[in-house]
KEKE-3310 file (N, C-alpha, C; in steps of 0.2 Angstrom, whole numbers, plus 5000, padded with zeros to 4 digits):
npx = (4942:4953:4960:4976:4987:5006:5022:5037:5054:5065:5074:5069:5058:5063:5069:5058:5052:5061:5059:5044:5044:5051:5043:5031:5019:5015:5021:5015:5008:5020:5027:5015:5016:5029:5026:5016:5024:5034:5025:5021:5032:5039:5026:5029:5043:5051:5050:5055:5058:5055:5044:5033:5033:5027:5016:5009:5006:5000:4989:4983:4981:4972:4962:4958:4953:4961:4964:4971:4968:4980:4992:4999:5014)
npy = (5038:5037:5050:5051:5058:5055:5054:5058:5055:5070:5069:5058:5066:5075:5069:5062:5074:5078:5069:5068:5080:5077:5069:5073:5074:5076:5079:5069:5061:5055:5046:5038:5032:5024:5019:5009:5002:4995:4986:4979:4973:4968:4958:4949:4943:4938:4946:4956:4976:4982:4974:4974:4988:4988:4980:4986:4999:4992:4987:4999:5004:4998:5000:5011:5009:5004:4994:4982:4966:4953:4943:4930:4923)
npz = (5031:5044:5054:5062:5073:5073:5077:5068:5064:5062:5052:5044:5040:5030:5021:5016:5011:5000:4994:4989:4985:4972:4966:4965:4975:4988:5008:5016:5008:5003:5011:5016:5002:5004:5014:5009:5000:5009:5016:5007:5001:5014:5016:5005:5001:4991:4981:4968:4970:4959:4950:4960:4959:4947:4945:4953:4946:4935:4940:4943:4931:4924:4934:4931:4919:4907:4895:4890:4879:4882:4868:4866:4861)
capx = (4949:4955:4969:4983:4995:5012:5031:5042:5060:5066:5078:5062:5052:5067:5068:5051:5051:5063:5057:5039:5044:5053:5037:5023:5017:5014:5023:5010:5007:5028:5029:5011:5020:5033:5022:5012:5028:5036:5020:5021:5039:5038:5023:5032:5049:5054:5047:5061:5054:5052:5039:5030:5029:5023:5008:5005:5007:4997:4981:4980:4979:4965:4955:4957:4950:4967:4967:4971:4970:4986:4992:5004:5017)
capy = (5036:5038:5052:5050:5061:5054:5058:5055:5059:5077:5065:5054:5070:5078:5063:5062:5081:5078:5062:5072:5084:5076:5063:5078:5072:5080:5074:5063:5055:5051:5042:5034:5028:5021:5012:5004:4998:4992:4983:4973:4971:4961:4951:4946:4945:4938:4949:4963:4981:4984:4970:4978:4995:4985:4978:4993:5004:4988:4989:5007:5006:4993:5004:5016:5008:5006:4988:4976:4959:4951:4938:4926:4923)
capz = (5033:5053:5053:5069:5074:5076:5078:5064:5065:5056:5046:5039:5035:5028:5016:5012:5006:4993:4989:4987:4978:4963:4963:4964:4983:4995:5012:5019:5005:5002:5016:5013:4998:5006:5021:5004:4996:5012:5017:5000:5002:5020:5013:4999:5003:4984:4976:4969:4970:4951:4950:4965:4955:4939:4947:4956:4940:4932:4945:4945:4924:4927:4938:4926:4910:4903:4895:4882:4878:4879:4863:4866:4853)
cpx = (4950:4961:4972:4987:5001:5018:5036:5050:5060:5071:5072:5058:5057:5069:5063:5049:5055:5060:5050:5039:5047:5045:5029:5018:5017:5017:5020:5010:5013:5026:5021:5013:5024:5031:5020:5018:5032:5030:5021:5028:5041:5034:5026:5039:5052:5055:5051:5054:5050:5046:5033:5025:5024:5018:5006:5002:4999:4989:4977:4980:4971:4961:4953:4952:4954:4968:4968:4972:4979:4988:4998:5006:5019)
cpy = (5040:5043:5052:5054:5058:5056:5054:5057:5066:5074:5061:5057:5075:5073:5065:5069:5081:5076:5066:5076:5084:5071:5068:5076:5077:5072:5067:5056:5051:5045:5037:5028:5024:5015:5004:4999:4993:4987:4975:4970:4965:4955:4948:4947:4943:4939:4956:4969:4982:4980:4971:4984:4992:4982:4984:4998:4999:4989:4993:5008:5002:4997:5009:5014:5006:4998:4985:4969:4958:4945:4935:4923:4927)
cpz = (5039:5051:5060:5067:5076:5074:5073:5064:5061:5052:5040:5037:5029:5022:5013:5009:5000:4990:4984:4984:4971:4961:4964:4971:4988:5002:5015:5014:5000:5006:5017:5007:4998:5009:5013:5003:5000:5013:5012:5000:5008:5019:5007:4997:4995:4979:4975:4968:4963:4951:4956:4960:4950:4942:4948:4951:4936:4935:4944:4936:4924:4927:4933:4918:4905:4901:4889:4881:4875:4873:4864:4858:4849)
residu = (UNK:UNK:UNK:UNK:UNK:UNK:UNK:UNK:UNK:UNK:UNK:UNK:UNK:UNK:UNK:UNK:UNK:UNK:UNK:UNK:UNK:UNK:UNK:UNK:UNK:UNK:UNK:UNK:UNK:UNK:UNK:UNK:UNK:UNK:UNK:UNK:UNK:UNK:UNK:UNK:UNK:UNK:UNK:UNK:UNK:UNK:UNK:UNK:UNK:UNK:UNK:UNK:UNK:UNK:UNK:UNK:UNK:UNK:UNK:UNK:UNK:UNK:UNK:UNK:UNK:UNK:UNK:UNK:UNK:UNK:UNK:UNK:UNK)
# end
């Protein structure tokens, strides 16, 4: 992975350090977190945030090994 240096405001790194440290992140990867959920957000404009996280949550169980057939009814 290519890393780039660029200029973020001190109001949007000053965010993202809160944000990072209630969710266990380090800054970079706040705001990585963010770009993701934006990103999915623009392609998928009518898609609310929650149903974003729940895939994303859902994916990363996946990869994990974490599954179970579902039973309808």
């Amino acid at each position: 992975m290519e890393s780039r240096a660029v200029k973020l405001s001190t109001a949007l790194l000053d965010d993202a350090d809160k944000y990072a440290q209630v969710f266990s992140r380090s800054i970079p990867k706040q705001i990585e977190h963010w770009v993701k959920i934006g990103k999915i957000a623009e392609e998928n404009p009518d898609m609310p945030y929650e149903l974003i996280k729940d895939i994303l949550l859902g994916l990363q169980e996946a990869a994990a090994g974490n599954l179970s057939e579902y039973r309808f009814g």
